[in-house]
MARTOR-491363 format. One record per residue: residue number from 1; residue in three letters; x, y, z of N, C-alpha, C, O, CB in turn. Coordinates in steps of 0.1 Angstrom, whole numbers. Atoms other than C-alpha are relative to their C-alpha. Last residue first. Glycine has a CB too. Example, Ala and Ser with C-alpha at 12.3 -4.5 7.8 and 13.67 -1.06 7.14 Angstrom:
num residu n_c1 n_c2 n_c3 ca_c1 ca_c2 ca_c3 c_c1 c_c2 c_c3 o_c1 o_c2 o_c3 cb_c1 cb_c2 cb_c3
2 SER -9 -11 0 137 -11 71 -8 11 8 -3 22 9 4 5 -14
1 ALA 9 -12 0 123 -45 78 9 12 0 19 12 7 -10 0 12
// end
This chain:
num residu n_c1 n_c2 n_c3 ca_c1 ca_c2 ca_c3 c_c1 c_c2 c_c3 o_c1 o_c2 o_c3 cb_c1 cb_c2 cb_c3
238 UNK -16 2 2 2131 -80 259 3 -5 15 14 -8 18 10 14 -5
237 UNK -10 -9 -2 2092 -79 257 12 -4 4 12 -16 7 -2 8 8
236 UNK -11 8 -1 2069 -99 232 9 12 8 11 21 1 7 -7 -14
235 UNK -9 -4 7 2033 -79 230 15 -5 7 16 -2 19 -1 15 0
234 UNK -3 4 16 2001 -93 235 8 3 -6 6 2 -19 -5 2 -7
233 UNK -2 16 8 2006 -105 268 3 -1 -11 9 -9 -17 -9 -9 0
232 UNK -13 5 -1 2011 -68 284 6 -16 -7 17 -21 -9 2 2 14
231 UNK -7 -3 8 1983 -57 271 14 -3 1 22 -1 -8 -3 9 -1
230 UNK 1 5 13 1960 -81 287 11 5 -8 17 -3 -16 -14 3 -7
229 UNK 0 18 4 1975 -75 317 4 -7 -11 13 -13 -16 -12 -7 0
228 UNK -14 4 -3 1976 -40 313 7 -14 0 16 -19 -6 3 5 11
227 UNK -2 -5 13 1936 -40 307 20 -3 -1 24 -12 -8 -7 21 0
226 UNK 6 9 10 1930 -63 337 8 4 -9 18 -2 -12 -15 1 -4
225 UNK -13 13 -2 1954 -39 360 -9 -4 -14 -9 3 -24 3 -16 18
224 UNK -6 -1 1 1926 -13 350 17 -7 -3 26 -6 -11 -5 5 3
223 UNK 5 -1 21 1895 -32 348 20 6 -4 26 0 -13 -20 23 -6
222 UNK 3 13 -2 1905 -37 392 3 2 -17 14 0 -22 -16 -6 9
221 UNK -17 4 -2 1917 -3 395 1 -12 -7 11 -14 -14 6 -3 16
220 UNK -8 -8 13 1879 9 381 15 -5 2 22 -4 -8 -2 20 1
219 UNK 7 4 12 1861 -16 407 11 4 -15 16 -3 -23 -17 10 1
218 UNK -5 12 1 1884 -5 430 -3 -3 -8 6 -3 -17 -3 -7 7
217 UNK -11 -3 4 1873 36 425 7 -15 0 16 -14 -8 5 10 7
216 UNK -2 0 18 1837 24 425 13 -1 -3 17 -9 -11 -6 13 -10
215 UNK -5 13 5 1844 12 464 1 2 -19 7 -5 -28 -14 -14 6
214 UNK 16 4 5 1850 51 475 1 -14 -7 12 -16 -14 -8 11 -12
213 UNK -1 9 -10 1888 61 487 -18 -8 -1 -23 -15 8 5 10 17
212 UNK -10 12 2 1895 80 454 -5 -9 11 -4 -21 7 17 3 1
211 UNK -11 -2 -6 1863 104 454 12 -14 -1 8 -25 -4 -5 3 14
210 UNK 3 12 -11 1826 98 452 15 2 4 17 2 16 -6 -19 -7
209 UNK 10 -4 -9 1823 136 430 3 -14 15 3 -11 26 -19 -1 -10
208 UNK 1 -13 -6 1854 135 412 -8 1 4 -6 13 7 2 9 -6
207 UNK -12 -3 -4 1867 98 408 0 17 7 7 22 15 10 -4 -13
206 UNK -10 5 -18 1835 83 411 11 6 -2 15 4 9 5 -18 4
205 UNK 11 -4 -10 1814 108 385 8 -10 13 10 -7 25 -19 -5 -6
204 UNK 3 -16 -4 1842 111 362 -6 0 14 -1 4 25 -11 10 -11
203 UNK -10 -6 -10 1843 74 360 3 10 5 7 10 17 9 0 -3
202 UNK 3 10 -13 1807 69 348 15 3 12 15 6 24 -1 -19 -7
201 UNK 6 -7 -10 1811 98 327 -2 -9 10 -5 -4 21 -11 6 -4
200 UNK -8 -10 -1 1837 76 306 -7 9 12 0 10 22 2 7 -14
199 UNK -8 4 -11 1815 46 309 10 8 5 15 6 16 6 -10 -2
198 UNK 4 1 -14 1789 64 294 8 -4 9 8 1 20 -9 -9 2
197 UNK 2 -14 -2 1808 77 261 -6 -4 18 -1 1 28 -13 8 -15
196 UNK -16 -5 -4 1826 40 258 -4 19 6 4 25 13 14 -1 -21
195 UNK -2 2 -14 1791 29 257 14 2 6 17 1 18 -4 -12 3
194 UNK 10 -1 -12 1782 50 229 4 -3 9 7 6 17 -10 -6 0
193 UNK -3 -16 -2 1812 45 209 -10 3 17 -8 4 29 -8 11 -18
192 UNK -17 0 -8 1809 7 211 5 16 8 10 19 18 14 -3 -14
191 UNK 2 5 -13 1771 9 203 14 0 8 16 1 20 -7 -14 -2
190 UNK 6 -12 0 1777 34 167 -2 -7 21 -1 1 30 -17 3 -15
189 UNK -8 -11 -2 1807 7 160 -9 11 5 -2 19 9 8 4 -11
188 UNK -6 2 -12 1785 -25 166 11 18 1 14 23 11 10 -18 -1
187 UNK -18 0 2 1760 -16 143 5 2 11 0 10 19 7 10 -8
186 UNK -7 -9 -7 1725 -30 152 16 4 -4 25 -4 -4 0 -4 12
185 UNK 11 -2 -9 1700 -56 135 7 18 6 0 28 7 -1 -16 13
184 UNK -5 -5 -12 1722 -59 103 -6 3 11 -6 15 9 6 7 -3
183 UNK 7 -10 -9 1704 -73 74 12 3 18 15 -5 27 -18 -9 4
182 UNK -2 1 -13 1726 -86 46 -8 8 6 -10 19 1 12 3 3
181 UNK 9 -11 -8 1713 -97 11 3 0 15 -1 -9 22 -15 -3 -2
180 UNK -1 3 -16 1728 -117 -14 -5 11 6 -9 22 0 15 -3 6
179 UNK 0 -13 -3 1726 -124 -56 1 -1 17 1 -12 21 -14 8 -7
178 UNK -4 -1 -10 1717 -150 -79 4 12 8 2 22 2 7 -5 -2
177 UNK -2 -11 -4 1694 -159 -108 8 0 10 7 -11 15 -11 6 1
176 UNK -7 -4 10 1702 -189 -131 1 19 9 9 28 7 -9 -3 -19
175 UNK 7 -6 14 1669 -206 -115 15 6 -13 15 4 -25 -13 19 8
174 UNK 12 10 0 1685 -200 -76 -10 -2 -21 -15 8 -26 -15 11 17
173 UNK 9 -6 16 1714 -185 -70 -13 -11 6 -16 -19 15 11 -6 -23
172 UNK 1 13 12 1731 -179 -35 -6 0 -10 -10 10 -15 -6 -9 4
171 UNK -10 1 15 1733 -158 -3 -2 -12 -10 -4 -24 -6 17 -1 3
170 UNK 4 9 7 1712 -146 28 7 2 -14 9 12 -20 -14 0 -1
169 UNK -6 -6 16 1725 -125 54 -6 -16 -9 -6 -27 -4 24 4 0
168 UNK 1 11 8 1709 -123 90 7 3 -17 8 13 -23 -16 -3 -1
167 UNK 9 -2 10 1724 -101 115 -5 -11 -9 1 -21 -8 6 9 -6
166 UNK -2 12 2 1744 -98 153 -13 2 -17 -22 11 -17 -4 -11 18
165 UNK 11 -1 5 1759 -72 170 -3 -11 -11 6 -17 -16 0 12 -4
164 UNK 2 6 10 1790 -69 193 -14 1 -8 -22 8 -1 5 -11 3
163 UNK 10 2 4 1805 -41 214 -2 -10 -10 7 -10 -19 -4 9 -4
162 UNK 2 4 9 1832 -33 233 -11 -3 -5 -19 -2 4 6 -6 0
161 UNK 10 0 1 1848 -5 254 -5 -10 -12 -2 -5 -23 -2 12 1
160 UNK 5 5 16 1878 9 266 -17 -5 -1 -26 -2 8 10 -15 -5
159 UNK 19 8 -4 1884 35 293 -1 -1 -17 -2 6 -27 -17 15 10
158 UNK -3 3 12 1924 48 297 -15 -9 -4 -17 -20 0 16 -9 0
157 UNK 5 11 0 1925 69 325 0 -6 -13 3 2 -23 -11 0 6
156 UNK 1 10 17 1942 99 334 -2 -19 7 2 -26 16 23 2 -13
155 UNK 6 15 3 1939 119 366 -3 1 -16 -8 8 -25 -17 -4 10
154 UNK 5 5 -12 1949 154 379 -4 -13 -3 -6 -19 8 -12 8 6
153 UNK 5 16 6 1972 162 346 -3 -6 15 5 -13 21 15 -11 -10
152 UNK -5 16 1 1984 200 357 -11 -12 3 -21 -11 10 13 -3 11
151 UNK -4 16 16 1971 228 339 7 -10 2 12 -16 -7 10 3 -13
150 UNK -10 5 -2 1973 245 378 13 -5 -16 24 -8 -18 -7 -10 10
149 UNK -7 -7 -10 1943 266 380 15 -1 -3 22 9 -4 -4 -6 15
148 UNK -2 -8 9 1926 244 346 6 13 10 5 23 4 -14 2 -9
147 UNK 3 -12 -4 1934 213 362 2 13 -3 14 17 -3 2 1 8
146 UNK -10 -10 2 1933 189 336 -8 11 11 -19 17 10 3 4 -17
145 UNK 8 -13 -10 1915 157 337 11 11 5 21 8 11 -6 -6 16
144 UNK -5 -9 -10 1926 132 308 -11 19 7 -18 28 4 17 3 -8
143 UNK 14 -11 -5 1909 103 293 11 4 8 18 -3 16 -19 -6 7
142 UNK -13 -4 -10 1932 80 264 -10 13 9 -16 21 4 17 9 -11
141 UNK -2 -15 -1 1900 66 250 9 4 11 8 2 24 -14 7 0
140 UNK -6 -4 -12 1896 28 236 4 15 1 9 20 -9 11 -7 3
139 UNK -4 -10 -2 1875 10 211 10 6 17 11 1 29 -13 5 -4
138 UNK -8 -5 -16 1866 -21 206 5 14 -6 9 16 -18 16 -14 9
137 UNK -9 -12 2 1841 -32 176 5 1 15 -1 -3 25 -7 14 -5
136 UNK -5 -5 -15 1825 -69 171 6 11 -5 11 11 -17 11 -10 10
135 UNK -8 -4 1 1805 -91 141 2 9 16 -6 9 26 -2 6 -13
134 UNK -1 -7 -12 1783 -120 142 12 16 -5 17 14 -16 7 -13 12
133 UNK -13 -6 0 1769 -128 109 -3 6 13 -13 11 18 5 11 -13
132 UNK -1 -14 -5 1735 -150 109 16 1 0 23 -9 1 -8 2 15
131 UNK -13 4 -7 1733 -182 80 -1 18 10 -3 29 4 18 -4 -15
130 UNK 3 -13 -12 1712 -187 52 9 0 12 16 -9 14 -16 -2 6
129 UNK -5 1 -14 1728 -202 22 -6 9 9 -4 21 9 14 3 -1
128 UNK -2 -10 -8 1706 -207 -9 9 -3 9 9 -15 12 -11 5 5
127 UNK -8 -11 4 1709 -231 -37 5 11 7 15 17 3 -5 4 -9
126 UNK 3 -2 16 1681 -251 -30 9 15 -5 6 26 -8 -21 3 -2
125 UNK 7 5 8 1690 -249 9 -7 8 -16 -10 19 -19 -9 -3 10
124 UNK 3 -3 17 1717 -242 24 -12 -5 1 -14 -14 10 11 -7 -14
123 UNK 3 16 6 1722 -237 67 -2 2 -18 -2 14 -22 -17 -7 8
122 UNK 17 1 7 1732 -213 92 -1 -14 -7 2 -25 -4 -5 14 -13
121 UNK 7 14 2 1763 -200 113 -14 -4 -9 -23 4 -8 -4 -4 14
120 UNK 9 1 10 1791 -175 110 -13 -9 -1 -12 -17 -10 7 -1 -10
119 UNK 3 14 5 1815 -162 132 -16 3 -8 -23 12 -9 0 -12 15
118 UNK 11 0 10 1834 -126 135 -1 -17 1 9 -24 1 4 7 -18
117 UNK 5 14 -2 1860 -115 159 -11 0 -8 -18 10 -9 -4 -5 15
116 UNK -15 8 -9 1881 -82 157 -8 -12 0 2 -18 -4 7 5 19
115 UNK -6 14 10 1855 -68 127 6 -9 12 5 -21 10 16 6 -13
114 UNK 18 4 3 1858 -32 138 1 -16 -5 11 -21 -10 -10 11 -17
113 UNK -3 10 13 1894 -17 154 -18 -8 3 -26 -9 12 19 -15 5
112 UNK 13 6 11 1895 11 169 0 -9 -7 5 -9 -18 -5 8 -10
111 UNK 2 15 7 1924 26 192 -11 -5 -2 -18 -7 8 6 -10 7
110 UNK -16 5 2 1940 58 212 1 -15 -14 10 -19 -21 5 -8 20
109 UNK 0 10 4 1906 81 208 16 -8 -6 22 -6 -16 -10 1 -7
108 UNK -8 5 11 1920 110 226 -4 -10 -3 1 -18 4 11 -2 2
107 UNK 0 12 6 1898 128 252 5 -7 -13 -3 -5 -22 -9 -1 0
106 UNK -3 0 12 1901 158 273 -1 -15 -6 0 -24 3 13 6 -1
105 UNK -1 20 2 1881 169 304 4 -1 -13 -3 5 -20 -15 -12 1
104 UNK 6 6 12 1889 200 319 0 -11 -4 8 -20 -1 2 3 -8
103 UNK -6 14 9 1885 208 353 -6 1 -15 -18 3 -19 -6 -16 8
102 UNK -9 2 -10 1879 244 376 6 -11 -9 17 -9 -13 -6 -4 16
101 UNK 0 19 -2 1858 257 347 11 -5 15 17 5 19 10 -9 -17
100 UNK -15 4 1 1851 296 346 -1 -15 7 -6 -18 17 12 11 8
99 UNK -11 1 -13 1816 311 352 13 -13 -10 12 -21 -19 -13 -10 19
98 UNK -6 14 5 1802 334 327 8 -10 12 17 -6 20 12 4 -12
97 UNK 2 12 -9 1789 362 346 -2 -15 -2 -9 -24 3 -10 3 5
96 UNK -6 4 -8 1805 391 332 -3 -13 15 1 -17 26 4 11 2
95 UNK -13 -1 5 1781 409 313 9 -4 13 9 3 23 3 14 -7
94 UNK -9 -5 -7 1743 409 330 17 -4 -8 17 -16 -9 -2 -7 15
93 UNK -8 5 -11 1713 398 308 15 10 5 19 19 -2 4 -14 -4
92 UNK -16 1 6 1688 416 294 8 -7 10 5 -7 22 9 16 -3
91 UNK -8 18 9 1652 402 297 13 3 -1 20 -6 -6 -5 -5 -20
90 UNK 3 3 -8 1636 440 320 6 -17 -3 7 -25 6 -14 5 1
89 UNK -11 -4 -14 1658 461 300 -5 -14 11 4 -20 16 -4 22 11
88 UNK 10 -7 -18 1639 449 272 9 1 10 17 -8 13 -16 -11 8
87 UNK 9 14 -5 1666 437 243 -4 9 12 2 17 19 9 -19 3
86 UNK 14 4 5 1674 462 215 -4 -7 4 -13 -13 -3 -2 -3 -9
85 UNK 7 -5 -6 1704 483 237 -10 0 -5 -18 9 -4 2 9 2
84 UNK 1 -9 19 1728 467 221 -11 12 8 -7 23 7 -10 -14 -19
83 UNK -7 -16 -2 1740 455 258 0 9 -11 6 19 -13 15 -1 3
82 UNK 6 -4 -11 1717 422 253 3 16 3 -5 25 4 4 -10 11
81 UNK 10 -1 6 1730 416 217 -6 6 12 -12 17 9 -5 -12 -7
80 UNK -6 -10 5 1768 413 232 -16 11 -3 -17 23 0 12 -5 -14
79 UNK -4 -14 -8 1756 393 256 -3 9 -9 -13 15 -9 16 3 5
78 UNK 14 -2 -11 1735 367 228 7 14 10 2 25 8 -4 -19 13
77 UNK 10 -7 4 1768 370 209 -13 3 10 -14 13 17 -2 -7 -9
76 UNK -3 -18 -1 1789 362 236 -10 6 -9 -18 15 -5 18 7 -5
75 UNK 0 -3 -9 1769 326 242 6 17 5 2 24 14 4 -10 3
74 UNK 9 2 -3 1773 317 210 -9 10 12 -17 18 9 3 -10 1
73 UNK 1 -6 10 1807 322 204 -16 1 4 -17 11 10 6 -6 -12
72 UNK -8 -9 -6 1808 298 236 -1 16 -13 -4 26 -7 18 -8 2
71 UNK 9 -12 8 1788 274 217 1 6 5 -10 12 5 -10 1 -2
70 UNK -5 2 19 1819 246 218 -10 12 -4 -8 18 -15 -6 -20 -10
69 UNK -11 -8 5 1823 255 257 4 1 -20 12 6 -27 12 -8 9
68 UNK -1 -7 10 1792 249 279 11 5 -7 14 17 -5 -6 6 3
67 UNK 0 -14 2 1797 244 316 4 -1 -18 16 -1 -22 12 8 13
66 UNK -4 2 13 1788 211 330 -2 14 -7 -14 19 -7 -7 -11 -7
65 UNK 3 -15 12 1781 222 365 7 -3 -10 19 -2 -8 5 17 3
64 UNK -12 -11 10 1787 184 377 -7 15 -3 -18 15 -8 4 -9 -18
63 UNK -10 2 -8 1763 156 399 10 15 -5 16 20 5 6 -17 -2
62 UNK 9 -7 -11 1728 160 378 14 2 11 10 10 19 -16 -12 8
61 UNK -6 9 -14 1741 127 363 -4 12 8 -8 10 20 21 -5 2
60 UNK 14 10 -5 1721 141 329 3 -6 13 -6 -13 17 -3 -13 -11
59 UNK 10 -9 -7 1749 172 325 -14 -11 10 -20 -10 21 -7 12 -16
58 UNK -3 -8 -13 1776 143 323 -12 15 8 -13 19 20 16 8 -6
57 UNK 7 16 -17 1757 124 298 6 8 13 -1 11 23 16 -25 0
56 UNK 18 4 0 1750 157 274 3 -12 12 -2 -14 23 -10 -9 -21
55 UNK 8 -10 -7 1787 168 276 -11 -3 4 -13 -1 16 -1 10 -8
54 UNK -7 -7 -10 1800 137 265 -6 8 14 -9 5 25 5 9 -8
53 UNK 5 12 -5 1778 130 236 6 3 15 -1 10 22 4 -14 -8
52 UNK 13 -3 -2 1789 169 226 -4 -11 8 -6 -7 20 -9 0 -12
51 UNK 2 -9 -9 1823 161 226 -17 5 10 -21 7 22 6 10 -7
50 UNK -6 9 -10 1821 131 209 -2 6 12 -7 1 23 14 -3 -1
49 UNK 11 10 -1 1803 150 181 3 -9 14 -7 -14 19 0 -9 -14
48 UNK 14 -8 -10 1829 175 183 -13 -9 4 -18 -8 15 -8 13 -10
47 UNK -12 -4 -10 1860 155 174 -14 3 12 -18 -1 23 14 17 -6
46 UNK 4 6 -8 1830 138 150 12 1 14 13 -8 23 -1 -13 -8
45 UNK 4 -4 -15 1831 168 134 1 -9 7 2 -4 19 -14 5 2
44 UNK -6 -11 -8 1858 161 105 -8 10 6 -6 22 5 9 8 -7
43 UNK 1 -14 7 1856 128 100 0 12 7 2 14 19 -10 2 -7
42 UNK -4 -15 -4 1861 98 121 -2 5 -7 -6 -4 -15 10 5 3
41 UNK 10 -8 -4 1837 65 108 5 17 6 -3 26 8 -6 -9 10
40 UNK 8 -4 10 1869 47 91 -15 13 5 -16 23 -1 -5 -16 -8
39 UNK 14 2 -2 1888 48 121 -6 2 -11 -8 14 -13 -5 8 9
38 UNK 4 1 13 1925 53 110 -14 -6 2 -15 -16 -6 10 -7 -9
37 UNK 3 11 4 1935 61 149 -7 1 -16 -14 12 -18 -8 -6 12
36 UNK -12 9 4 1950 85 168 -2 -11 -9 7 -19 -11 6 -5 11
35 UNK -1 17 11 1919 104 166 10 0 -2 15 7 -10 -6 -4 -15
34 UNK -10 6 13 1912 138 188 1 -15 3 -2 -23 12 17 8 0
33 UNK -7 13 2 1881 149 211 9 2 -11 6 9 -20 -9 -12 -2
32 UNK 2 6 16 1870 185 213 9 -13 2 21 -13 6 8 13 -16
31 UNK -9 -7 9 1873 198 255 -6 -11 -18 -15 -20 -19 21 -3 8
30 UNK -5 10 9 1845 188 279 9 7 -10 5 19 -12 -11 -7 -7
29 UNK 2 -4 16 1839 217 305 4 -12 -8 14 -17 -3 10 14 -6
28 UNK -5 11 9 1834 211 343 -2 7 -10 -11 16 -10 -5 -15 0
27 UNK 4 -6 13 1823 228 374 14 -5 -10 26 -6 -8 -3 18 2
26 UNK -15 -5 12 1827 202 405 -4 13 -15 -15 10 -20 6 -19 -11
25 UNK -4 9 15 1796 205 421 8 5 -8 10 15 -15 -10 -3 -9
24 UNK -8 15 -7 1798 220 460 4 -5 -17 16 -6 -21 -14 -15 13
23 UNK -13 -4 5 1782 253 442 10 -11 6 22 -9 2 4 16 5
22 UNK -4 -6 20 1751 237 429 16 4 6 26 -1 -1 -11 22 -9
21 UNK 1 15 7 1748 222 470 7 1 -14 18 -4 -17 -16 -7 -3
20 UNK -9 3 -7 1753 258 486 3 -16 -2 12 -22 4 -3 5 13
19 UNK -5 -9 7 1722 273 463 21 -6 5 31 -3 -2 -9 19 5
18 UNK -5 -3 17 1704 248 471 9 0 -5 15 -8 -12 -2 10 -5
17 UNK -6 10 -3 1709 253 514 2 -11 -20 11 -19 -24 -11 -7 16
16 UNK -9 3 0 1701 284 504 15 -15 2 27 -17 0 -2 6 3
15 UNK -7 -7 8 1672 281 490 14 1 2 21 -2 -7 -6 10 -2
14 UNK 3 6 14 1657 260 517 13 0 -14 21 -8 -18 -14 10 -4
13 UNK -7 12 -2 1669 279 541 2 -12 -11 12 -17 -16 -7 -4 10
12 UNK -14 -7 -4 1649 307 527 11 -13 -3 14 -18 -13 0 6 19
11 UNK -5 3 16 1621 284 517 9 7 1 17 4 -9 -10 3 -13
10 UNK -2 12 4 1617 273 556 6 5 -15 16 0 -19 -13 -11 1
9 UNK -13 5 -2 1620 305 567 7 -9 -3 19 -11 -3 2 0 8
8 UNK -10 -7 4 1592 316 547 12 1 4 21 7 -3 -3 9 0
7 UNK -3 3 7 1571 287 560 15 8 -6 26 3 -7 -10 -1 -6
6 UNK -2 13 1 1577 295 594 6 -3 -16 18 -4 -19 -13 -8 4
5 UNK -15 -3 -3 1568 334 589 8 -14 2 20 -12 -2 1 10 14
4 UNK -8 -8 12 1538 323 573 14 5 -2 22 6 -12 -4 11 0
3 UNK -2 10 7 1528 300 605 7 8 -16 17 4 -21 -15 -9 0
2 UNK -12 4 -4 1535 331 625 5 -11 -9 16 -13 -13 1 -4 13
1 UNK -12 -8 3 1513 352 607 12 -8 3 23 -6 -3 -1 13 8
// end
């Protein structure tokens, strides 16, 4: 009996000591990305599509309540359906227990460019040229954290991101016949994106769970000057 009463204090404790961790984690919402940029690959989900990617890496860090906001519609239906009075009393859910974001996260793609470096190497023979194509994408995302208490701008960042990829292409006649053929192993714009989506949750997770005085946050100052640097060279000022 006693040992019973043990355990059961243990999973008590347990449970709450849980339940008192979940609520320590920041609760978060991703907002719909926008395009400053003439990206050939934008159209008109990929606001959401971003969003989504987003959402999904930040829930996977296990660190955040990533709180659901593009299937929000969604989410009242199902209530609304519960209080119809055609779902088992014993499966309905409760009305009014949505929980409310403390931060939002917004995202602007500021700049895209595909192509920025390209070389070429290989060889002919009997008319052919064989030869692999390098190609490169950068990207960059204006990233702001909005306190949704306050709506004021708790941290902006500017997190770029590059990618290259590499293919074979064969060109030439041969006979009177001619013609070419590219293989591409990987596209650099679908890998740029991507890792511009990780590194984004990567900062999240030190600046709002590890905190400003933590070594990631150097790390991230450090890229930052870099970036300014660079950008400050490539433009003539008065």
């Amino acid at each position: 009996m006693r040992k019973t009463s043990v355990i059961l204090l243990f999973c008590v404790i347990f449970g709450l000591l849980t339940s008192a961790s979940a609520q320590d984690k920041p609760r978060i919402g991703v907002l719909r990305f926008t395009n400053h940029t003439h990206a050939g690959w934008w159209h008109g989900t990929a606001g959401t599509e971003l969003q989504d990617m987003l959402t999904s890496e930040l829930a996977s860090k296990k660190t955040f309540q990533v709180l659901e906001r593009k299937e929000i519609d969604a989410v009242f239906g199902e209530q609304k359906l519960s209080e119809s009075g055609l779902v088992d009393e014993a499966t309905k859910v409760n009305l009014g227990k949505i929980k409310g974001a403390k931060y939002l996260v917004s995202g602007t793609v500021s700049a895209f460019e595909e192509d920025t470096s390209g070389s070429g190497s290989g060889f002919g023979f009997m008319g052919f040229s064989i030869g692999k194509d390098q190609k490169k994408a950068y990207i960059a995302v204006d990233l702001k954290v909005i306190s949704v208490e306050t709506a004021e701008i708790i941290d902006s960042r500017t997190v770029e991101a590059t990618a290259d990829s590499g293919g074979l292409s064969v060109s030439g006649s041969l006979f009177g016949l001619s013609g070419s053929k590219s293989s591409q192993a990987k596209t650099p714009t679908g890998k740029v994106i991507r890792g511009c989506i990780i590194e984004i949750a990567d900062y999240l997770q030190c600046s709002l769970i590890k905190g400003r005085d933590d070594a990631c946050m150097k790390e991230y100052e450090a890229k930052e000057a870099k970036r300014r640097e660079k950008t400050k060279k490539s433009i003539q000022l008065e």
